[in-house]
PDB file of the backbone (N, CA, C, O) and the ligand in Angstrom, with CONECT records:
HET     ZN  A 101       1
ATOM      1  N   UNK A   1    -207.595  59.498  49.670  1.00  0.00           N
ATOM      2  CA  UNK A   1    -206.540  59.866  50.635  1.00  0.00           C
ATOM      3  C   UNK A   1    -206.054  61.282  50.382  1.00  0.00           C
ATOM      4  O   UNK A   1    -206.036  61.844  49.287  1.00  0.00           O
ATOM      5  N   UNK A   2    -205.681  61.754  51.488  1.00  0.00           N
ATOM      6  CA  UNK A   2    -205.333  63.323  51.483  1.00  0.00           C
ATOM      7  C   UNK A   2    -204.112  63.182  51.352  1.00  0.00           C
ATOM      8  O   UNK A   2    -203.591  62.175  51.831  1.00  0.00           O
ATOM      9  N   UNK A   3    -203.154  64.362  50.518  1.00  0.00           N
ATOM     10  CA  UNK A   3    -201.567  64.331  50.941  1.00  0.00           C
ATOM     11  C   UNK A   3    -201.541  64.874  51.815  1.00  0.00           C
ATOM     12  O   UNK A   3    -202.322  65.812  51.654  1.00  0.00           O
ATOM     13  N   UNK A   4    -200.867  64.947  53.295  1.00  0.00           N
ATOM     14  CA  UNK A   4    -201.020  65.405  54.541  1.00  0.00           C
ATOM     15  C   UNK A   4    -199.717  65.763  54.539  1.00  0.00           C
ATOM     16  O   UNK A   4    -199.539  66.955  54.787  1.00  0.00           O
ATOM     17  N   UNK A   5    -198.777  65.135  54.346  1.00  0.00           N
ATOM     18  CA  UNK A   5    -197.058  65.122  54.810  1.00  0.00           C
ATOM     19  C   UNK A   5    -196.376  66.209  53.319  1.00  0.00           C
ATOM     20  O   UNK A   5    -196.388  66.096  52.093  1.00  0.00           O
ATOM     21  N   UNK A   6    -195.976  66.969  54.067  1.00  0.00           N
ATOM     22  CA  UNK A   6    -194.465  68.072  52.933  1.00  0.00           C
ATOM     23  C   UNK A   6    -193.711  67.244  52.485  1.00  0.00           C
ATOM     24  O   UNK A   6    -193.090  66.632  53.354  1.00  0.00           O
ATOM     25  N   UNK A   7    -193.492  66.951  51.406  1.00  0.00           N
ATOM     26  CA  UNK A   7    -192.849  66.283  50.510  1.00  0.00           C
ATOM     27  C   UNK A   7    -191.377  66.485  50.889  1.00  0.00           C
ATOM     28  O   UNK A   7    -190.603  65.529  50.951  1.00  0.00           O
ATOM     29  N   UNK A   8    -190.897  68.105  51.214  1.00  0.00           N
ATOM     30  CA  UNK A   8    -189.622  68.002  51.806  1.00  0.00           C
ATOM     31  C   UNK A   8    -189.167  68.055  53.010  1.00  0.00           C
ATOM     32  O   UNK A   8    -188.036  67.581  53.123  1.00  0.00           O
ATOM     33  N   UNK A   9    -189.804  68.606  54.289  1.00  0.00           N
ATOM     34  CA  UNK A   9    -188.855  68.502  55.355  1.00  0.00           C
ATOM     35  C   UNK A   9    -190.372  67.501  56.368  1.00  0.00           C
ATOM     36  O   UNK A   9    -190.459  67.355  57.587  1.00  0.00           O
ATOM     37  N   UNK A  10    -191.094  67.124  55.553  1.00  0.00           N
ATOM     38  CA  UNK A  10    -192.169  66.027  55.810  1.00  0.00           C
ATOM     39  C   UNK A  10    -192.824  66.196  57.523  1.00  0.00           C
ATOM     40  O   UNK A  10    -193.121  65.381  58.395  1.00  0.00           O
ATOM     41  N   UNK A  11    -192.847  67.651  57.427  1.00  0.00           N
ATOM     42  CA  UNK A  11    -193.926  68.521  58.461  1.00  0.00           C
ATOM     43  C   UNK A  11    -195.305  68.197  58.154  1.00  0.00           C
ATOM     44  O   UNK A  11    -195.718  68.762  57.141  1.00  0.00           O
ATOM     45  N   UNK A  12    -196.450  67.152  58.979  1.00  0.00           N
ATOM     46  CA  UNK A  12    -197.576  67.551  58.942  1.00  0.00           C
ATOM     47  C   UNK A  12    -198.431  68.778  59.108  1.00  0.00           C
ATOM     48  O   UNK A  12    -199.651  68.684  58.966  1.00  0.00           O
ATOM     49  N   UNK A  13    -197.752  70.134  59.456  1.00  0.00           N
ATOM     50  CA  UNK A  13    -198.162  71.462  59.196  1.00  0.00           C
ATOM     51  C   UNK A  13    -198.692  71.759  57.857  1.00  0.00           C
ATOM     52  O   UNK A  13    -198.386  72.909  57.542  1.00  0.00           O
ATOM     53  N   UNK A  14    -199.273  71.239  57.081  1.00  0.00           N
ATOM     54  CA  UNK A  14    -199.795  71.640  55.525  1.00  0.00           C
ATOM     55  C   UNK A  14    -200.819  71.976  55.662  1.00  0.00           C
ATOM     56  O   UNK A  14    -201.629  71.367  56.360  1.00  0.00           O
ATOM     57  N   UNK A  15    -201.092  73.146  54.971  1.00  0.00           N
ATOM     58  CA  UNK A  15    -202.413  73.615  54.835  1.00  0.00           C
ATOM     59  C   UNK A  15    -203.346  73.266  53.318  1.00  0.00           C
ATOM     60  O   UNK A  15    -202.657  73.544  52.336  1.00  0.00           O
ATOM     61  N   UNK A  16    -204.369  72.868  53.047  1.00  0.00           N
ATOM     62  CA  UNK A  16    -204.548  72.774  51.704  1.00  0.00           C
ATOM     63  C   UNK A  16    -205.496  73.859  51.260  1.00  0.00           C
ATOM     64  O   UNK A  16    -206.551  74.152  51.822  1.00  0.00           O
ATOM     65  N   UNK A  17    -204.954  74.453  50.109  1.00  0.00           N
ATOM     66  CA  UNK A  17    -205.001  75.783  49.757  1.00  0.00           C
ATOM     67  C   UNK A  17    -206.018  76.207  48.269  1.00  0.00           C
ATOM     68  O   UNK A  17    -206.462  77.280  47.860  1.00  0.00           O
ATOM     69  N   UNK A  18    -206.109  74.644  47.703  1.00  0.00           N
ATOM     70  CA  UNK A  18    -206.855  74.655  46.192  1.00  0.00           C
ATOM     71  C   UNK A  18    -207.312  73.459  46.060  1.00  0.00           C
ATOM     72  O   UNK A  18    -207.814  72.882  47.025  1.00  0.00           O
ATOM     73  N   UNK A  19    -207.222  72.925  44.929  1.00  0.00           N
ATOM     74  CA  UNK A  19    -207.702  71.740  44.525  1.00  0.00           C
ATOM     75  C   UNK A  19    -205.505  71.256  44.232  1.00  0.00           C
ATOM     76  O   UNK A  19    -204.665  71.931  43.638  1.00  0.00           O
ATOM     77  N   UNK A  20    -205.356  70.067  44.860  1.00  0.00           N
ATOM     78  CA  UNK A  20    -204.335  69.588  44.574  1.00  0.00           C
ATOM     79  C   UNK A  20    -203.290  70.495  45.136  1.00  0.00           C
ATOM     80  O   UNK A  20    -202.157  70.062  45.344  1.00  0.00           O
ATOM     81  N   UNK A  21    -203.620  71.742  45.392  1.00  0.00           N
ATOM     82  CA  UNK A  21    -202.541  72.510  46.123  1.00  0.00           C
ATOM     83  C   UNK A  21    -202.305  72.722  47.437  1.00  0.00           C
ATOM     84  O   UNK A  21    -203.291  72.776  48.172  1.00  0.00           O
ATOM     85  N   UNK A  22    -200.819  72.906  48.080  1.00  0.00           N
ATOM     86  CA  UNK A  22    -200.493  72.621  49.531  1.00  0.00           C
ATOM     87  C   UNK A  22    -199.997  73.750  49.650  1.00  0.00           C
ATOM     88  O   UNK A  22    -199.669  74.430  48.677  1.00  0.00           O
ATOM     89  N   UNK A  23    -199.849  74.168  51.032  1.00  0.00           N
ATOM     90  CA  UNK A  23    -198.660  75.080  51.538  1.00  0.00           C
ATOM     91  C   UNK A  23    -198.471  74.506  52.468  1.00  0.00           C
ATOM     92  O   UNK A  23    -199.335  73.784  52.967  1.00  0.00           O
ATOM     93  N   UNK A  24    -197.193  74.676  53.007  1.00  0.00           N
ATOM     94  CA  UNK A  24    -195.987  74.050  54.076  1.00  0.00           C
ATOM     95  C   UNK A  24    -196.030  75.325  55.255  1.00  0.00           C
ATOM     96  O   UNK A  24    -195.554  76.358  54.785  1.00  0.00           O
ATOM     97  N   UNK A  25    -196.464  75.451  56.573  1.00  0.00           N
ATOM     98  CA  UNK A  25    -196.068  76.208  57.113  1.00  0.00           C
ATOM     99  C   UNK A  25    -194.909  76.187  57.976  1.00  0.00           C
ATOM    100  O   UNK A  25    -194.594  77.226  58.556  1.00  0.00           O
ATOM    101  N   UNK A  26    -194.116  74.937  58.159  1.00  0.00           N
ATOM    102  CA  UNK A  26    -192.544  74.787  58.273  1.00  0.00           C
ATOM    103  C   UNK A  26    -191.516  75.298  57.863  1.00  0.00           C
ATOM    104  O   UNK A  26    -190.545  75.787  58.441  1.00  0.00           O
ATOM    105  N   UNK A  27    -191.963  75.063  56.092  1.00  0.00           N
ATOM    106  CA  UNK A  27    -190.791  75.500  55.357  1.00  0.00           C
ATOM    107  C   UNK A  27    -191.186  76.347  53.918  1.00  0.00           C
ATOM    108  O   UNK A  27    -190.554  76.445  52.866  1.00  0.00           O
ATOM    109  N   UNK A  28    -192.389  76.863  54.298  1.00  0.00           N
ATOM    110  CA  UNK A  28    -193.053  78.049  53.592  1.00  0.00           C
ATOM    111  C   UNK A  28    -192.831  77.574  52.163  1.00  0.00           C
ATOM    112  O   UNK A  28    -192.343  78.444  51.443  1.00  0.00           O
ATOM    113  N   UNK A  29    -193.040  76.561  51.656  1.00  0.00           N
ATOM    114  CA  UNK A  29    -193.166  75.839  49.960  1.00  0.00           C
ATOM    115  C   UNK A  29    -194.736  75.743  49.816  1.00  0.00           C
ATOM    116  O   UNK A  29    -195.493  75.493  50.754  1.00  0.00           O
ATOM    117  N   UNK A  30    -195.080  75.954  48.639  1.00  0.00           N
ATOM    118  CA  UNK A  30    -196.450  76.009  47.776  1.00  0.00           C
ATOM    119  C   UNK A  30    -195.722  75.075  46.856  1.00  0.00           C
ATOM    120  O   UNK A  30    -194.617  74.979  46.321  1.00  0.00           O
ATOM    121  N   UNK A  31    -197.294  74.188  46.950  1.00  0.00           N
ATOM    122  CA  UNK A  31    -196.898  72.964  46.205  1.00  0.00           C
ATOM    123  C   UNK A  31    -198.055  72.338  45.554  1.00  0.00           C
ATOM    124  O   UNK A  31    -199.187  72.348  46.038  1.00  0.00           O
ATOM    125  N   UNK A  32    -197.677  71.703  44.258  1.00  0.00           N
ATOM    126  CA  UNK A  32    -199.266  70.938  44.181  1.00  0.00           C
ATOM    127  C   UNK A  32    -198.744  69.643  43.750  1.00  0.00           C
ATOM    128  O   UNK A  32    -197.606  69.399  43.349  1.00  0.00           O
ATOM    129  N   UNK A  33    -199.742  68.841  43.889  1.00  0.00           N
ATOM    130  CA  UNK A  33    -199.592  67.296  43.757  1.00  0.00           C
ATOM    131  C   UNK A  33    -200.567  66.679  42.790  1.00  0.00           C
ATOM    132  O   UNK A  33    -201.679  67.207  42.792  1.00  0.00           O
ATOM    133  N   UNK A  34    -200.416  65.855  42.114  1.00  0.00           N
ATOM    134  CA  UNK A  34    -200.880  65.366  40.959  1.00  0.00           C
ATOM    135  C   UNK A  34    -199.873  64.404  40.013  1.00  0.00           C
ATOM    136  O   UNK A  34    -198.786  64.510  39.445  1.00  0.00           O
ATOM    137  N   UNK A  35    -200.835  63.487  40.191  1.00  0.00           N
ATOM    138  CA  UNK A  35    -200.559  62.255  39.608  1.00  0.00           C
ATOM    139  C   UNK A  35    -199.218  61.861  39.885  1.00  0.00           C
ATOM    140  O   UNK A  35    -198.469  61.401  39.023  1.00  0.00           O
ATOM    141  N   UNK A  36    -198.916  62.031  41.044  1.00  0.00           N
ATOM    142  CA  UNK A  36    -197.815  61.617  42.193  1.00  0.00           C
ATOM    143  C   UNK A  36    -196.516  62.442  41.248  1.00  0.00           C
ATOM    144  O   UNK A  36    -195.368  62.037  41.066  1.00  0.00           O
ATOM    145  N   UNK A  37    -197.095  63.590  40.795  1.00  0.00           N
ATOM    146  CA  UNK A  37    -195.558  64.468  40.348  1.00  0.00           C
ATOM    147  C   UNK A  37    -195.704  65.895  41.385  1.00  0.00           C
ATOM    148  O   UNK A  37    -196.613  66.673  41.096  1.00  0.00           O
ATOM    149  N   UNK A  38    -195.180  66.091  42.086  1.00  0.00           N
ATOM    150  CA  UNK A  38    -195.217  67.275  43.069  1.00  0.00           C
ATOM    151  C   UNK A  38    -194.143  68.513  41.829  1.00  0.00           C
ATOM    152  O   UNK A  38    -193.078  68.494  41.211  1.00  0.00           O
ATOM    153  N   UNK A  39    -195.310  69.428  42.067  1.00  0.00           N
ATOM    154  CA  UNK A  39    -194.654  70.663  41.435  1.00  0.00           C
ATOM    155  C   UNK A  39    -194.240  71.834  42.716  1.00  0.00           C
ATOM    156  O   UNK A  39    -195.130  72.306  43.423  1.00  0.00           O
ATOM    157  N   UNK A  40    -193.165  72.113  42.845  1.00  0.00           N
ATOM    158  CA  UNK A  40    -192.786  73.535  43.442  1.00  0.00           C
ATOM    159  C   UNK A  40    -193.081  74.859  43.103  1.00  0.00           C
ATOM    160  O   UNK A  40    -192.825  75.193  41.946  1.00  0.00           O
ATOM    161  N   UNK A  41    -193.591  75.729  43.907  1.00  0.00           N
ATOM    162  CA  UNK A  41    -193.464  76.660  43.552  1.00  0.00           C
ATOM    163  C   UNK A  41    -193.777  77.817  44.196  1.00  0.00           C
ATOM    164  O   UNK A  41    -194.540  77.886  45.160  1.00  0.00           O
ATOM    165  N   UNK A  42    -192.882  79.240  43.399  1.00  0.00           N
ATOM    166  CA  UNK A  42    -192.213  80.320  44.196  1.00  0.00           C
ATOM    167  C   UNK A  42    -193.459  81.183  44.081  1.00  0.00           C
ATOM    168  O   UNK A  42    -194.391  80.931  43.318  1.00  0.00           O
ATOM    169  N   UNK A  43    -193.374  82.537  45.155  1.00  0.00           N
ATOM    170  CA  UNK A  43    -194.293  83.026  44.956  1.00  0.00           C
ATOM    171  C   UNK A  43    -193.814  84.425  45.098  1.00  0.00           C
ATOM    172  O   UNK A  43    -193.258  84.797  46.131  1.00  0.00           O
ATOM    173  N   UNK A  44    -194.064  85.391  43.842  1.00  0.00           N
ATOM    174  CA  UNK A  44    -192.708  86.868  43.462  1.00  0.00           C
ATOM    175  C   UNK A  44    -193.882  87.980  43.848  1.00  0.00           C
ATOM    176  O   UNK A  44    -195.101  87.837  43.944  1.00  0.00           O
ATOM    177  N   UNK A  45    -192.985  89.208  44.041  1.00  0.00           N
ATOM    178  CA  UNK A  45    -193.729  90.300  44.941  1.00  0.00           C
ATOM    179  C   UNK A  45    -195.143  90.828  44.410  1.00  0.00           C
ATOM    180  O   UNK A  45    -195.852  91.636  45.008  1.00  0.00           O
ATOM    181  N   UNK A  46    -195.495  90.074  42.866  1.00  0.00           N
ATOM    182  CA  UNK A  46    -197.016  90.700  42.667  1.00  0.00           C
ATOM    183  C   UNK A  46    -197.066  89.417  42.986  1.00  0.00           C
ATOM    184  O   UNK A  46    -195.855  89.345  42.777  1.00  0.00           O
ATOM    185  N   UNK A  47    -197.359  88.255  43.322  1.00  0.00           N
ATOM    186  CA  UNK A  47    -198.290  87.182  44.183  1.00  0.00           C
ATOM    187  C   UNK A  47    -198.127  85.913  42.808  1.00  0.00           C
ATOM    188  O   UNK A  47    -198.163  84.757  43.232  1.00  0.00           O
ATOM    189  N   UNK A  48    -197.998  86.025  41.618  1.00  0.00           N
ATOM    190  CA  UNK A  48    -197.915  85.467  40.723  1.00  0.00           C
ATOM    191  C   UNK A  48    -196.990  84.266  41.252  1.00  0.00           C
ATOM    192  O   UNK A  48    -195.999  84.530  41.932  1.00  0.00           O
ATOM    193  N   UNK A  49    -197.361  82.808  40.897  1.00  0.00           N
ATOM    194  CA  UNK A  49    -196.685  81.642  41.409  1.00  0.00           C
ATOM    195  C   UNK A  49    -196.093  81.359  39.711  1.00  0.00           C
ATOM    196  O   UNK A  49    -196.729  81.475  38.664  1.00  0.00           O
ATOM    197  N   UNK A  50    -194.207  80.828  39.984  1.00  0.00           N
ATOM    198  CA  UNK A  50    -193.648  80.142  39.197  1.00  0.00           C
ATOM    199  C   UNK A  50    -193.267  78.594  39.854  1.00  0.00           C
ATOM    200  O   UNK A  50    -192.912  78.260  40.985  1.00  0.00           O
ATOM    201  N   UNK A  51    -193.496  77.870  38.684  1.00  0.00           N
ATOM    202  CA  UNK A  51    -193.309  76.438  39.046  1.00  0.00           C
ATOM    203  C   UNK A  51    -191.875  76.493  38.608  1.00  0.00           C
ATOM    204  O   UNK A  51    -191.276  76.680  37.549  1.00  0.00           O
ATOM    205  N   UNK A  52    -191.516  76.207  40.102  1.00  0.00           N
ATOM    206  CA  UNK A  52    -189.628  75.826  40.101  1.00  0.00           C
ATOM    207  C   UNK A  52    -189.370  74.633  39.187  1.00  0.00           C
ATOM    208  O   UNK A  52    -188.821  74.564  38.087  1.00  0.00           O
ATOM    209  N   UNK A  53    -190.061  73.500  40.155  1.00  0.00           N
ATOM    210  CA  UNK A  53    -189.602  72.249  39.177  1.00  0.00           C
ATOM    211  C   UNK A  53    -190.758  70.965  39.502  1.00  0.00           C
ATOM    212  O   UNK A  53    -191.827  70.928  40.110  1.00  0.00           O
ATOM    213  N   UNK A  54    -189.966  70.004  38.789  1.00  0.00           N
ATOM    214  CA  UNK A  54    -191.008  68.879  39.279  1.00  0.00           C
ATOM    215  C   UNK A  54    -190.036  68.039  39.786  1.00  0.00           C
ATOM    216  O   UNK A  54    -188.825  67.886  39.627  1.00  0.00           O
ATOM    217  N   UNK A  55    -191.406  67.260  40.810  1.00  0.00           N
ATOM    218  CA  UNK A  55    -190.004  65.839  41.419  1.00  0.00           C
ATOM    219  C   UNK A  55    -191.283  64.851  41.416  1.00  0.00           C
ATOM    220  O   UNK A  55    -192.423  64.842  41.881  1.00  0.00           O
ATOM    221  N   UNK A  56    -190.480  64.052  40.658  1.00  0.00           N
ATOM    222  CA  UNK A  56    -191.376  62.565  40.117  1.00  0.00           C
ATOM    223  C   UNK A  56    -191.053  61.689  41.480  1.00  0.00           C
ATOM    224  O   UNK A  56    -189.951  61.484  41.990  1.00  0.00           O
ATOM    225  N   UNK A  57    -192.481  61.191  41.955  1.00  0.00           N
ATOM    226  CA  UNK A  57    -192.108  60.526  43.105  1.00  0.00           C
ATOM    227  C   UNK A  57    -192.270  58.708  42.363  1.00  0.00           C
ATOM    228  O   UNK A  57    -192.022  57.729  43.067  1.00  0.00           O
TER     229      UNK A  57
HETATM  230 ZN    ZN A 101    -192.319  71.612  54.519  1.00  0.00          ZN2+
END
């Protein structure tokens, strides 16, 4: 099964971007999913991604 649905404003607009990784084109979040723990994360003016947080589903 694919994750299809944004974890937060649960827009089927997701694009999948890596292995386990999403982007939201709703609400512009990069995200990855794994082992049903969704990690957030920001993306700073050299392109480098920080993982905000995790949300244990
Ligand atoms: Zn979203």
């Amino acid at each position: 099964m694919e994750h299809v649905n944004c974890p937060f404003c649960y827009s089927k607009d997701v694009g999948k971007i890596g292995t386990n990784q999403f982007y939201c084109w709703n609400c512009f979040f990069e995200y990855s999913v794994r082992n049903n723990v969704i990690t957030l994360y920001d993306i700073d003016e050299e392109g480098q991604l920080t993982a905000l947080e995790k949300i244990e589903q």
